[in-house]
N, C-alpha and C positions, 0 to 999 in steps of 0.2 A: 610431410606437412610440418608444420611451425607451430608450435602452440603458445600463445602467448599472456592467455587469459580463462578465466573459468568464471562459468554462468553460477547464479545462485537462485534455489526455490524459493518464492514467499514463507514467510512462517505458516499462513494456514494450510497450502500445500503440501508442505513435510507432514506438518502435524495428519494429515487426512493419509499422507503416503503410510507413515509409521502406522499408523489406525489397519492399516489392511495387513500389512505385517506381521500384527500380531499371532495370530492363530500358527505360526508356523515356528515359534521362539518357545526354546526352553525343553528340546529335545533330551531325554532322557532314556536309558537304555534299561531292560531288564530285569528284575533281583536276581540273584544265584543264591542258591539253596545254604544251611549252614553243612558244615563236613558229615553234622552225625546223618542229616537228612539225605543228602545226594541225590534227590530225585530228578531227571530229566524231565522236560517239558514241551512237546512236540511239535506245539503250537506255538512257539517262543517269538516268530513274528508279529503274530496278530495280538500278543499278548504286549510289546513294546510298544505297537502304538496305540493300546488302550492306554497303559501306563503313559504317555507320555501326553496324553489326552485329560487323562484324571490331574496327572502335576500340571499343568496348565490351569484345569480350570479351577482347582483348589485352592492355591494361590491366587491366584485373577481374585477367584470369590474374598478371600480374607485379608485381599489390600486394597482395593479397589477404591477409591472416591463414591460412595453410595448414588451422589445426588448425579452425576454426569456417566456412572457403568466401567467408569476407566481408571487406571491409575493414573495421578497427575503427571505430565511431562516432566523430565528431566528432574524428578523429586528426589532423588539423590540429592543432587549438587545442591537443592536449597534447604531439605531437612537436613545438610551437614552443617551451611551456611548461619541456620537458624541457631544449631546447635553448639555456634560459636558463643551464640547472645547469652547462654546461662550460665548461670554461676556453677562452679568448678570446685569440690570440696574442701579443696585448700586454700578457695578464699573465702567461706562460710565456716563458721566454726558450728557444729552442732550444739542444738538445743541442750544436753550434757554439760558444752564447754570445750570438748574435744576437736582438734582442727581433724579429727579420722575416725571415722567410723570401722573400716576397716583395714588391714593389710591384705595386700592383692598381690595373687600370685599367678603367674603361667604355668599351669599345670598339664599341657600338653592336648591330647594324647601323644606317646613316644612313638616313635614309628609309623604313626599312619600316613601323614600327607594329605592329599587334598587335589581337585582340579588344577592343574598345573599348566597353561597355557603358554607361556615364557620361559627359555632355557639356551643359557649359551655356556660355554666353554671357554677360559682364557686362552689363545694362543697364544702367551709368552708363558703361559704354568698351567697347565692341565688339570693342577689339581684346586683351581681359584673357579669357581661355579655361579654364577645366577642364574635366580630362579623364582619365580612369581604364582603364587596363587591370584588367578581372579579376583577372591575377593579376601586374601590374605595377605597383600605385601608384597615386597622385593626382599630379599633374601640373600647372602653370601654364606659359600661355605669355600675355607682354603685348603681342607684338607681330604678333598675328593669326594667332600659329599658325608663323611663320617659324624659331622656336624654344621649347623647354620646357625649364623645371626642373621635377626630380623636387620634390615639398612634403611628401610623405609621409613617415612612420616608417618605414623598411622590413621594422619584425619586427609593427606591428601591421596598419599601413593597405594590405597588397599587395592589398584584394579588394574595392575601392572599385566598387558595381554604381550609388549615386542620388549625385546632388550637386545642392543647390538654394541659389536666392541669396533671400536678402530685398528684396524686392521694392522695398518701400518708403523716400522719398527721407530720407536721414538715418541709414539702416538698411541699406546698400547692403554694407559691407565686412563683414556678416555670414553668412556662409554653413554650411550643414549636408550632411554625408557619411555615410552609410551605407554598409555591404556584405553579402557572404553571397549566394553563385548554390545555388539549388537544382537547377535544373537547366542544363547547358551546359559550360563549362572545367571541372564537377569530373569531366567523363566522363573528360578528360584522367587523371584519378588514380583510372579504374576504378568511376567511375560510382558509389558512395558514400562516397568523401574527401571528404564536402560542406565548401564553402567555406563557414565560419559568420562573420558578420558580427561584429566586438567591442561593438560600440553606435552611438550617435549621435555624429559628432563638430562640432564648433564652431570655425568659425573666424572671429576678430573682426578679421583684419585682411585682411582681401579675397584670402585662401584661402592669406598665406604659410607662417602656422603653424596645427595644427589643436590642440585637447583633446578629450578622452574626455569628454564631458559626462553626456548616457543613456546603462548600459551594465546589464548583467545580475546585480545583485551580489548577490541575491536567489535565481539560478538556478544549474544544476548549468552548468558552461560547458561540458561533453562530452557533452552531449544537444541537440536539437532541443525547447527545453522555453522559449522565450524571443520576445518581439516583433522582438526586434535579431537575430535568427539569419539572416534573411533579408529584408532588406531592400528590396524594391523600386520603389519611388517613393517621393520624399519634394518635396511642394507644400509652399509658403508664402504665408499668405495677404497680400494687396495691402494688405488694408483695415486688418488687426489683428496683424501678423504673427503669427499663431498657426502652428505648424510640423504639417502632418501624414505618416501614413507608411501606404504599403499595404505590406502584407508575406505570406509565405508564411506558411500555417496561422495566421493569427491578426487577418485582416481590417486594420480599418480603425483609427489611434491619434493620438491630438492632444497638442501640447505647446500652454502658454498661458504657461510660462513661460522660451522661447526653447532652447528644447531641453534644459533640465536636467533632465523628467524628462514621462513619458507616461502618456495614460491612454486605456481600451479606449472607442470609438466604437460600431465596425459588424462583427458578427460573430461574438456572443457566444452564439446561441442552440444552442451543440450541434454547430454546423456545423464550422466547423475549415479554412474554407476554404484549399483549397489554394493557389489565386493569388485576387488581389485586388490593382485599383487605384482612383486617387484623381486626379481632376483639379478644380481652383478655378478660376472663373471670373470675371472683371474686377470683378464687385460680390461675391464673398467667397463666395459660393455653391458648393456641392461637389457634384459626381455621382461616384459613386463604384460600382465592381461586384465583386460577392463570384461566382466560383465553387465548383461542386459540391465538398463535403468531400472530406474523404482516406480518408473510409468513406463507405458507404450512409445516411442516416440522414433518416428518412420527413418529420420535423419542420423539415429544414432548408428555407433560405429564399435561395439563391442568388439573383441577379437584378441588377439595375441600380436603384440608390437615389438619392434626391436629400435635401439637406440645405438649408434656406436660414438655418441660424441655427450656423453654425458647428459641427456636428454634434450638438446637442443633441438634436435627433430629428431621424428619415428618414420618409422616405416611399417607398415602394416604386412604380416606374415604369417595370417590366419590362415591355417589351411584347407582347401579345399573338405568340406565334409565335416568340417569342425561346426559345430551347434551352433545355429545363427544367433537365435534367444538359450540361454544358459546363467547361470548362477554364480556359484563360488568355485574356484579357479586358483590352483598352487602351483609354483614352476619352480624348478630348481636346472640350475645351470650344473655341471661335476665339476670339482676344482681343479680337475686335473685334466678338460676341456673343454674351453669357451665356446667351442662352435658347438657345442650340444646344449639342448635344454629337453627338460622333459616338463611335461601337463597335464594335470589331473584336475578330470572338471567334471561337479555337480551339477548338471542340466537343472534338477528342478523339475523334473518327470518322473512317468514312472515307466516300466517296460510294457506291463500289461495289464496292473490291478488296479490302475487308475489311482491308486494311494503312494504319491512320493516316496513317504517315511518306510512302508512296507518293500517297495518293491524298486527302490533309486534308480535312477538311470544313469551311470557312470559314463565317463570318454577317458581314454588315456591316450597322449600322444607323444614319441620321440620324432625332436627337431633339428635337422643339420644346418643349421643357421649359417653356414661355410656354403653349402651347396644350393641351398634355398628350398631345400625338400622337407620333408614328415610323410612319417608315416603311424597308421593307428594304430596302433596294440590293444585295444579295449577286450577284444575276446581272450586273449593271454592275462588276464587279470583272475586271480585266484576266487572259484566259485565252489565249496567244498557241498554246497546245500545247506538245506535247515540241521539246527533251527541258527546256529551262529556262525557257521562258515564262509560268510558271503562277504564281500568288500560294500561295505555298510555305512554311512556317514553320518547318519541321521541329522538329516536335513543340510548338511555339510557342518555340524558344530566338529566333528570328530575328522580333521584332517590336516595329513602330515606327510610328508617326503625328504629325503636325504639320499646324497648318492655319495659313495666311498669316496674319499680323498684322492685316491691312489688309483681308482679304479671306476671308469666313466658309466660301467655298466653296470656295477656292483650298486643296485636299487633300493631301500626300505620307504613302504609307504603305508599307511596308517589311515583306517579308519576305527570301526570298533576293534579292530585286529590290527596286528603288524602283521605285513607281510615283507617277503624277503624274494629278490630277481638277482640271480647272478649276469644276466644276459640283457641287463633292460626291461626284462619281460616280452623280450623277442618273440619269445617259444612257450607255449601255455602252459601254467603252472604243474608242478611234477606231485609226488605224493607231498600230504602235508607235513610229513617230518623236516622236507625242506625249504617249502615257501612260508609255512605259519609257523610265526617266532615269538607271538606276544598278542596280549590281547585276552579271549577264553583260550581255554586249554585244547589242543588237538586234537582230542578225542569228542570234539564239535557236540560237549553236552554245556551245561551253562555254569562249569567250573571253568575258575581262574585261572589261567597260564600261571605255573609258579615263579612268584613274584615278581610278575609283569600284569599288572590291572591292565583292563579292557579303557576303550575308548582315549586314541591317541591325538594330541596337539602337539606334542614337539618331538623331531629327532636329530640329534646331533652327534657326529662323528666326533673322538679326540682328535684334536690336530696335530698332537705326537706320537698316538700311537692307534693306527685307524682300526683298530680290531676289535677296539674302547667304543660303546656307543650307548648314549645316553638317553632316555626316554622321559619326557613329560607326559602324563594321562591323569587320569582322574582319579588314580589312588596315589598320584605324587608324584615321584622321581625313582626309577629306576635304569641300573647300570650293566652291562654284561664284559664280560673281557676276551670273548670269541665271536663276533656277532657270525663268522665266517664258518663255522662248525661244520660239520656235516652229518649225516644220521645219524642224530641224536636232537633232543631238546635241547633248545638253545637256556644256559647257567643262566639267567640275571636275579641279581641282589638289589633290594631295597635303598634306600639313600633318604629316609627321611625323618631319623634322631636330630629332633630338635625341632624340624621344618613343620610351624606349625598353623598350617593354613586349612585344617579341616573344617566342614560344614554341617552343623550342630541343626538338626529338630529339635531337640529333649533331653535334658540330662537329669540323671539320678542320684543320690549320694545314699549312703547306707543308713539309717536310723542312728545309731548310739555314737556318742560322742567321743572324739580323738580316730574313729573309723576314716581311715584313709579311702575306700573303696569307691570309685566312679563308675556309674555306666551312660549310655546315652546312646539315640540313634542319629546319623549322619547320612551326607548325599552322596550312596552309592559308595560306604562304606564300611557299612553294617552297623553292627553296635557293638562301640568299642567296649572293653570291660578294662579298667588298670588300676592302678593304685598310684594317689599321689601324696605325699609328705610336706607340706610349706617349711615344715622348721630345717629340713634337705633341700627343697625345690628338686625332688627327684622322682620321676614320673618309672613306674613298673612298667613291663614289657606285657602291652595292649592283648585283646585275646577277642574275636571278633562274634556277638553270639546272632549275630541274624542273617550279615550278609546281605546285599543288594542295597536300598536306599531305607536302612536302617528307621525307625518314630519312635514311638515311645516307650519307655521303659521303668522297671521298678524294680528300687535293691529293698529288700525287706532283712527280717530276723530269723526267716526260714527256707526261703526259695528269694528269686529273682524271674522278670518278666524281661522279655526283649520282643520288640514287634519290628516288622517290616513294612513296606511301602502294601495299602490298599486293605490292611486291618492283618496280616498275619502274624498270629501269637504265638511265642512260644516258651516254654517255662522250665526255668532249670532251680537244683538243687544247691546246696550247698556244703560246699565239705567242711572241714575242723578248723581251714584258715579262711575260709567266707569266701573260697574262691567258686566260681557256679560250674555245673556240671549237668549236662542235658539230659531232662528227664522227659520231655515230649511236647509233641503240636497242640497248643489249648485254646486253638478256633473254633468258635462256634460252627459247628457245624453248618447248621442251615441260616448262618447272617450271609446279609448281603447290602449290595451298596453304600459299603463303606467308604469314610473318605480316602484319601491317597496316602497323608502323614493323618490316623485314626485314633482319637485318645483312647485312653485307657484308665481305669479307677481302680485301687484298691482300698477297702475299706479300713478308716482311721482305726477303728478299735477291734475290728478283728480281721487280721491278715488272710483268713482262709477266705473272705470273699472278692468276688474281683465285679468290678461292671467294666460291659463291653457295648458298647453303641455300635450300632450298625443302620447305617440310613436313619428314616424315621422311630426305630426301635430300640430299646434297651433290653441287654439279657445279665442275669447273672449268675455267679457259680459260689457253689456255698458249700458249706462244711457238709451238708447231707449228699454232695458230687460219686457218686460211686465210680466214675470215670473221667478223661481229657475230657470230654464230650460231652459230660452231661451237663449242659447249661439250662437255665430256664429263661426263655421268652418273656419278658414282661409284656404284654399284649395291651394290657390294658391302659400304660404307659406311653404308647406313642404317640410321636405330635403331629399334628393337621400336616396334612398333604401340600407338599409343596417346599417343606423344613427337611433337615438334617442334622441331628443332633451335631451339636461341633465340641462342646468343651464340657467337660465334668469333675469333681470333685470332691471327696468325703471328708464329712469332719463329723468329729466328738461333740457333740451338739446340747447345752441344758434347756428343755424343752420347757421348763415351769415342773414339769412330772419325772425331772430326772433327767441322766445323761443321756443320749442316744445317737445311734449311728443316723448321720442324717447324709443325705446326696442331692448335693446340688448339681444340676445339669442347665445345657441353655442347649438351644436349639436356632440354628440360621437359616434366613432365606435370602433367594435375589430378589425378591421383589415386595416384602412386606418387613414389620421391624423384627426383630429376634425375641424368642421367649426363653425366659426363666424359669425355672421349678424348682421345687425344694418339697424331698419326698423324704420325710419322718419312718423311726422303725425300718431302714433302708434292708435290713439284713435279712428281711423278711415280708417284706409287704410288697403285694402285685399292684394295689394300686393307691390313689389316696397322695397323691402328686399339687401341693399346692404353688400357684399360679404366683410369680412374682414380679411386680411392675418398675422398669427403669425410668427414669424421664426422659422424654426428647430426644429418643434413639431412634434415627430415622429408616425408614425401609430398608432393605436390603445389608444393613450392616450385620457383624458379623464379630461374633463372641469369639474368641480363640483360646481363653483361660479364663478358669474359677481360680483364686488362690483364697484360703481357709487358715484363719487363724489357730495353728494348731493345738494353741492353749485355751480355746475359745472360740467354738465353733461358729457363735453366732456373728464372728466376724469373719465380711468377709470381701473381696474387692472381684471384680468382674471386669474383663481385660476386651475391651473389642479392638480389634486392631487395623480397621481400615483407615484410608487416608481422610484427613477433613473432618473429621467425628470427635464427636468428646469420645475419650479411649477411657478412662477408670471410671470405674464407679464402687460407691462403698456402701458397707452396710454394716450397723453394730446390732442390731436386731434378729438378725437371720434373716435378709430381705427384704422387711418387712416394709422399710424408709431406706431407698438407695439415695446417695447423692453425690453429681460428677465432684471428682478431686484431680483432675488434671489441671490446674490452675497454671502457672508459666510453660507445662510441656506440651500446652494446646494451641500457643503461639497466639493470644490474647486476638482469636480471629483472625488472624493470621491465614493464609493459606500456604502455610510455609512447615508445621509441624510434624515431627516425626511419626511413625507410624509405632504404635505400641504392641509387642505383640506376649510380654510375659509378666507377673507380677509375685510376687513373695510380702506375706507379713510375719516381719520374726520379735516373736517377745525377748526383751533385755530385762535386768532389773531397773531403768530407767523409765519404763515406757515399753514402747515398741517402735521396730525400725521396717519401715516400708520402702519396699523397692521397685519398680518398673525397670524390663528390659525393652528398649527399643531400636528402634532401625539406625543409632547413632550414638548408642552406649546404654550403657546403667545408670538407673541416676535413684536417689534416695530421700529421704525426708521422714521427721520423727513425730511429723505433728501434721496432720490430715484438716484442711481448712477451706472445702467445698474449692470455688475458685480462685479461692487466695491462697491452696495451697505452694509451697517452694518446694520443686525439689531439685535437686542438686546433683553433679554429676559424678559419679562414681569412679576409680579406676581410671581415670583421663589420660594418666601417665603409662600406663599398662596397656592398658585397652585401647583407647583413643574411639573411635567414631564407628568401632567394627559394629555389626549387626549383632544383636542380643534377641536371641528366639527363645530362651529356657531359662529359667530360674531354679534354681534347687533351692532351699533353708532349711534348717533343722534349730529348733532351740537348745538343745542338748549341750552346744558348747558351742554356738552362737557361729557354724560354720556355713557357706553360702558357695555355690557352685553358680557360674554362668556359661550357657552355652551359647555361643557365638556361630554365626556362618558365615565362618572364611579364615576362623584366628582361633580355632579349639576351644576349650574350657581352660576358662579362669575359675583360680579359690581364695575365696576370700576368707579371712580369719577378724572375726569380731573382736574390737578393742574396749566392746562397753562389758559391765558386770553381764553374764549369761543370768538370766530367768530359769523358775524352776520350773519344768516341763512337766504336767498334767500329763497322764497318757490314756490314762482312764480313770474313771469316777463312778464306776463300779463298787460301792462299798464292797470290803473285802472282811474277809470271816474275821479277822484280827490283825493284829499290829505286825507287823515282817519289814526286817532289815535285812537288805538283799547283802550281798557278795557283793565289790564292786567288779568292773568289767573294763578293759580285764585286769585280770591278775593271775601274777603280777605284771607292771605298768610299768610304761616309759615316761614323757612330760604329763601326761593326765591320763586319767579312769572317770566311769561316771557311779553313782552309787546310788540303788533305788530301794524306792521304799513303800510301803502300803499300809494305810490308816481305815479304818473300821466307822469311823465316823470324825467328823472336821474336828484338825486342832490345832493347837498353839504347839510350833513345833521347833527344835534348835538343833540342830545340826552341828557339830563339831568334830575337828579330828584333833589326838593327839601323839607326840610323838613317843617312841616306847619310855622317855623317864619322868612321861606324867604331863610335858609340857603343851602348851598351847599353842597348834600350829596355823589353824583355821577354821575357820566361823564360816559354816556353807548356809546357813538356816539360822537366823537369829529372830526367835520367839515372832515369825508371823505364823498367820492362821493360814490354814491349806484344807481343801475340800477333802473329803473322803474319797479314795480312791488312790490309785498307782501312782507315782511322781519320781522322776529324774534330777539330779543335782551331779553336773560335770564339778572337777575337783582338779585345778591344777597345781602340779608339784615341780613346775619347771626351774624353781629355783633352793627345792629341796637336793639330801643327798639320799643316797640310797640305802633302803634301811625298811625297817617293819614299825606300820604308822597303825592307830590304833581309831577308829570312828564311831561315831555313841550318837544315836538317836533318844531325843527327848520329846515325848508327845504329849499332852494335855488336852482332853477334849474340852474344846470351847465351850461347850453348854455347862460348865462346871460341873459335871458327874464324873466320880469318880473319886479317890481319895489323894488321887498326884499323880505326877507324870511315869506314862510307862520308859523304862529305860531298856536300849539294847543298843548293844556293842558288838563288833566284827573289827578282825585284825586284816591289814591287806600290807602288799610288797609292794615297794619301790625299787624296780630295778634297771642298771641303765647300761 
């Protein structure tokens, strides 16, 4: 048959197709335990598809459009669009005078990596690599992987899923990239935030810079109405480079004139396939497979096609027994014979529990395209048992094939596993030392194959040396240099210094100032812990403390917190250099129905307490804990039936009667508006929760962060992050009078506005600098003015349009941490005077001049201090021959209690400096200022 034209759905047709779709996006796998735990888990199926039940609807809930239950269509491409219209830091000068509020730094993490769906190999140099995070970038590295530059745009190219090179000699530094996931990372954003591809892009110089070559200019770009929306493989061919592309809903499309522009192949008859791909084999020849539509429709022609004339016409070579209705569908031709292909296809069934996710229904088939036979192999496909042994795809996000260069039978296919077929997979799989190569570890409990993360998207052979095989999965890029081994584990090494497409829940930074330390949880790959340096940009070597799909965390001054997906806590120590060390599981024992990504509090002014929400209830754990375990229930604290606590926060709070621990919490629902509380004496009180009212926050939205004035409790801004909502709101009171301050980031009604999901306020000695992180960057402003307020976009150049899920700030010396999902953690380094950080307001027995910290010091130390009652206080250091080096404290007044002042010597030399507190109580009692003096090191 001849195809020469392709049908299209109405816009409300897609939209209602995509509407039934959802329920099945955003497949996610498992946690694994951290090392000191190791526990296996028996249940590990039934337990994946709860987890990937709860990351659905967690998300859905906290981006959702309140007023229509959905998240709006194609909101990517127009919250980027929108977020072209704001002003950019470097064309607003701050309220200061300053064109920069801060210096932004990539801070990594080093070594982890991230979802890696895109990977190829140069063949003219083996050791020239691309490689794409979903929702991090394109990426090169020339030196085998030992390093990467980021090569992408970062406001167009974050969602790079194909990347293909030109095959042919002379034609080698041309390459073509695609994106747009239909299903997988956009669960991350609630399972229809689809990631929409921009078009084809081109790069003529061996992948350093790319262009927009094919792109949609014909189509609506906030619909599912386009060949480039989705991208998913893109072949070129050997003989003629003619470019093709399989994509979602719209089959099979060829370029003839190097990618400037496409035209429809295979796929046109009505059908609308949902997945479809495309593999060319060494003489130019294409087999290519369409899946069942995205409706019923009696006339379609799903099946496995062959072309031998550059897709002019196909032939249909579906074989006999092959799934009439089925799914997603990969083929790979061997390069070393065209008349072979092989086929691995996700039906979209189950075998017998009725539950796809649980129990998949695989086909695999070898096809003699020469002969015109196939035959099935599906029962020779590797089935080790529970709980992770199984050829697994979860919902087909996690699928991948490659057959040896040299060797037509020499097999790796991938789902949550690699597996390895010397024969095809002729003959049914033998022990697992020989079939399972990657993926969980062999010994089938829910540890990690060493250094091959579970859940596969790419595999590729070296084209010079096939023994070289490279792997893209969900912990990034990994390499082995025998894939062909025999009894034994299969080596592979890491590949992901530099490669920094990780996906950030929540990030941490340590308390005191000049503290290098980070931690945070990530998707599905645990909680990184490292150290990073701006005045080096050199990130320490990561140290993982959760494991599985990593939330929320806490670096403190005594211990550290790292949680896991669906509230698991766990809390570790600290040695002499602040590095943590696992001291035990501090889950509440009897909580339950926690969210998926579950916050967590630890209280401002005294670190030994922690609150833990679980569902409707709060518990806490306090200094009187005589065990992990012993929490108390706050009972009397829960909210009306039908809520879930979602976000909380402690701050140092002056009540009128003195300072106090206070805890602000919100609580969400689907179908009514969110509530506030703010409970006084937090460190101790069961009940006594008073009610806090926002304005015009309408049903169903959904609080995602408290952020807390940490110099002043009773400020404080309230983050809801669905789409279409006013997202900020503020308060100088303690709640008391909220009012919205999303002023231009709310898109003046617009229905175009980003989704907000984190916020920070950090005191400067100018003021203070407030932050929002949202679905299209950071952005800042020094002066909060209901709907008038401006804020401005942060890190544009850095950052660009990446997703901002976490905020960290510290006043202590004015340092800021963003955690991003797709582009790791950024640090940003404050350019205004730091403020002096309050820490408690505890009057204190008498006047104490701390030791600074540390010492001795590299560019800065912090230096604290505690007053007895408020004073007039001056700060200074001097150098040891008397001189005056700097004014940290000049004669203002400071409340009674503990306080911080960072101290930088970056442009001193090194040497013994001398610093002298002067206090005066304000009330004029007293006969003159107490003085004290402490000597500290500069050493460099």
């Amino acid at each position: 048959m001849k195809i020469t034209s392709i049908s299209r759905p109405g816009l409300f047709l897609l939209l209602l197709l995509l509407t039934a779709l959802y329920i099945r996006f955003g497949a996610d796998k498992p946690a694994t335990e951290p090392a000191e735990i190791g526990q296996e888990r028996p249940d590990r199926k039934a337990e994946k598809a709860l987890t990937q039940r709860a990351r659905d609807a967690y998300f859905h809930q906290m981006l959702r459009d309140p007023a229509t239950g959905s998240i709006p269509d194609a909101i990517r491409t127009r919250e980027v669009a929108f977020a072209r219209t704001l002003p950019r830091r470097e064309e607003v000068p701050a309220k200061s005078g300053v064109m920069a509020l801060f210096s932004w730094h990539e801070a990594g993490p080093s070594g982890i990596g991230g979802r890696t769906r895109a990977l190829a190999v140069d063949v003219a140099n083996s050791n020239t690599i691309l490689a794409a995070g979903v929702t991090g970038g394109l990426w090169k590295s020339t030196n085998a992987g030992v390093s990467w530059t980021l090569r992408s745009d970062t406001e167009e190219m974050l969602n790079i899923t194909a990347i293909a090179q030109d095959p042919r000699p002379g034609n080698r530094n041309r390459w073509y990239a695609g994106g747009g996931e239909l299903r997988g990372s956009a669960g991350d954003n609630g399972g229809r935030a689809f990631i929409y591809g921009n078009g084809i892009y081109v790069s003529e110089d061996n992948g350093d810079t790319w262009q927009l070559a094919a792109f949609k200019a014909d189509q609506n770009p906030n619909i599912f109405d386009s060949q480039y929306d989705y991208v998913h493989r893109i072949v070129v061919s050997p003989t003629n480079g003619f470019v093709y592309l399989a994509v979602n809903g719209y089959g099979i499309w060829r370029s003839i004139n190097e990618g400037q522009t496409f035209a429809p192949l295979l796929g046109p008859f009505g059908l609308l396939p949902m997945w479809s791909d495309v593999a060319i084999g060494s003489d130019g020849a294409l087999v290519a497979v369409l899946s069942t539509g995205f409706v019923e429709n009696p006339t379609e022609q799903s099946g496995i096609y062959r072309s031998t004339d550059n897709g002019a016409t196909w032939a249909n070579i579906t074989p006999a027994g092959f799934p009439v209705e089925h799914e997603r569908s990969i083929v790979v031709i061997p390069p070393s014979n065209p008349n072979v292909a092989y086929v691995l296809t996700y039906t979209g069934e189950s075998e017998s529990t009725g539950d796809p996710f649980e129990d998949e229904t695989i086909v695999f088939y070898k096809l003699n395209l020469a002969a015109g036979t196939a035959e099935d192999r599906t029962t020779n496909l590797p089935d080790y048992g529970p709980p992770v042994g199984i050829m697994n795809t979860q919902f087909s996000y996690n699928m991948a094939m490659a057959a040896g260069p040299d060797d037509e039978d020499f097999l790796l296919i991938g789902g949550i596993n690699l597996f390895r077929s010397r024969d095809g997979f002729a003959t049914p799989a033998a022990a697992p030392i020989e079939n399972w190569v990657g993926g969980y570890d062999i010994n089938n409990s829910v540890a990690q194959y060493p250094n091959q993360h579970a859940d596969q998207h790419a595999i590729v052979f070296d084209p010079a040396t096939p023994a070289r095989v490279w792997t893209g999965h969900d912990g990034g890029i990994s390499v082995t240099e025998n894939i062909a081994a025999s009894g034994t584990r299969i080596v592979w090494s890491r590949r992901n210094e530099g490669y920094h497409v990780t996906q950030y829940y929540h990030v941490s930074i340590a308390p005191e100032a000049g503290d290098d330390r980070i931690l945070g949880g990530t998707q599905d790959n645990g909680s990184p812990f490292f150290r990073f340096d701006p005045t080096t940009s050199l990130a320490g070597v990561s140290n993982d403390l959760s494991s599985g799909d990593g939330a929320y965390s806490y670096l403190g001054t005594d211990y550290a917190l790292a949680s896991s997906q669906q509230g698991r806590l766990l809390q570790y120590g600290l040695d002499g250099s602040g590095a943590p060390f696992f001291t035990g599981e501090l889950t509440p024992p009897d909580a339950a129905d926690q969210l998926f990504i579950n916050p967590i509090a630890v209280d401002a002014r005294d670190e030994a307490v922690i609150y833990y929400p679980a569902g409707r209830t709060l518990w806490r754990y306090g200094e009187e804990a005589s065990s992990l375990e012993d929490w108390l229930q706050l009972s009397s604290l829960t909210v009306p039936g039908g809520y879930v606590i979602s976000a909380l926060a402690s701050a140092a709070r002056d009540t009128g009667a003195g300072v106090r621990s206070t805890l602000y919490f919100a609580a969400s629902s689907l179908d009514a508006p969110p509530l506030v509380y703010r409970l006084d004496n937090a460190t101790t009180a069961t009940s006594g929760a008073v009610a806090l009212t926002m304005p015009n926050v309408p049903s169903g939205a959904y609080v995602h962060e408290i952020a807390v004035n940490s110099a002043d409790g009773n400020e404080v801004l309230v983050v809801v992050s669905n789409y279409n909502v006013e997202s900020l709101y503020h308060s100088t009171d303690g709640g008391a009078v909220f009012t919205g301050v999303d002023g231009n980031l709310g898109g003046a009604g617009v229905v175009t506005g980003p989704s907000i999901r984190a916020a920070a306020i950090l005191p400067v000695n100018t003021g203070m600098v407030y932050l929002a992180g949202a679905s299209t960057g950071v952005y800042a402003t020094e002066t909060l003015n209901g709907s008038a307020t401006v804020w401005v976009q942060e890190a544009d150049e850095v950052l660009g349009k990446a997703i901002v899920q976490s905020i960290a700030a510290r006043a202590s010396d004015g340092r800021v941490a963003i955690g991003t999902h797709g582009r790791g953690v950024f640090i940003g380094s404050s350019l205004l005077p730091v403020a002096i950080e309050t820490i408690d307001s505890h009057p204190a027995a008498t006047y104490v001049l701390d030791q600074n910290y540390p010492n001795p010091f590299g560019d800065g130390t912090e230096i604290g201090f505690s007053l007895p009652t408020a004073c007039r206080v001056r700060l200074v250091v001097f150098d040891v021959a008397g001189r005056l080096v700097s004014t940290l404290v000049n004669e203002e007044i400071l409340d009674a209690g503990a306080h911080r002042v960072a101290f930088s010597a970056s442009s001193l030399a090194s040497g013994a400096y001398i610093y002298t507190l002067e206090a005066t109580p304000a009330d004029g009692t007293g006969d003159g200022p107490v003085v004290l003096t402490k000597t500290m090191t500069l050493a460099r």
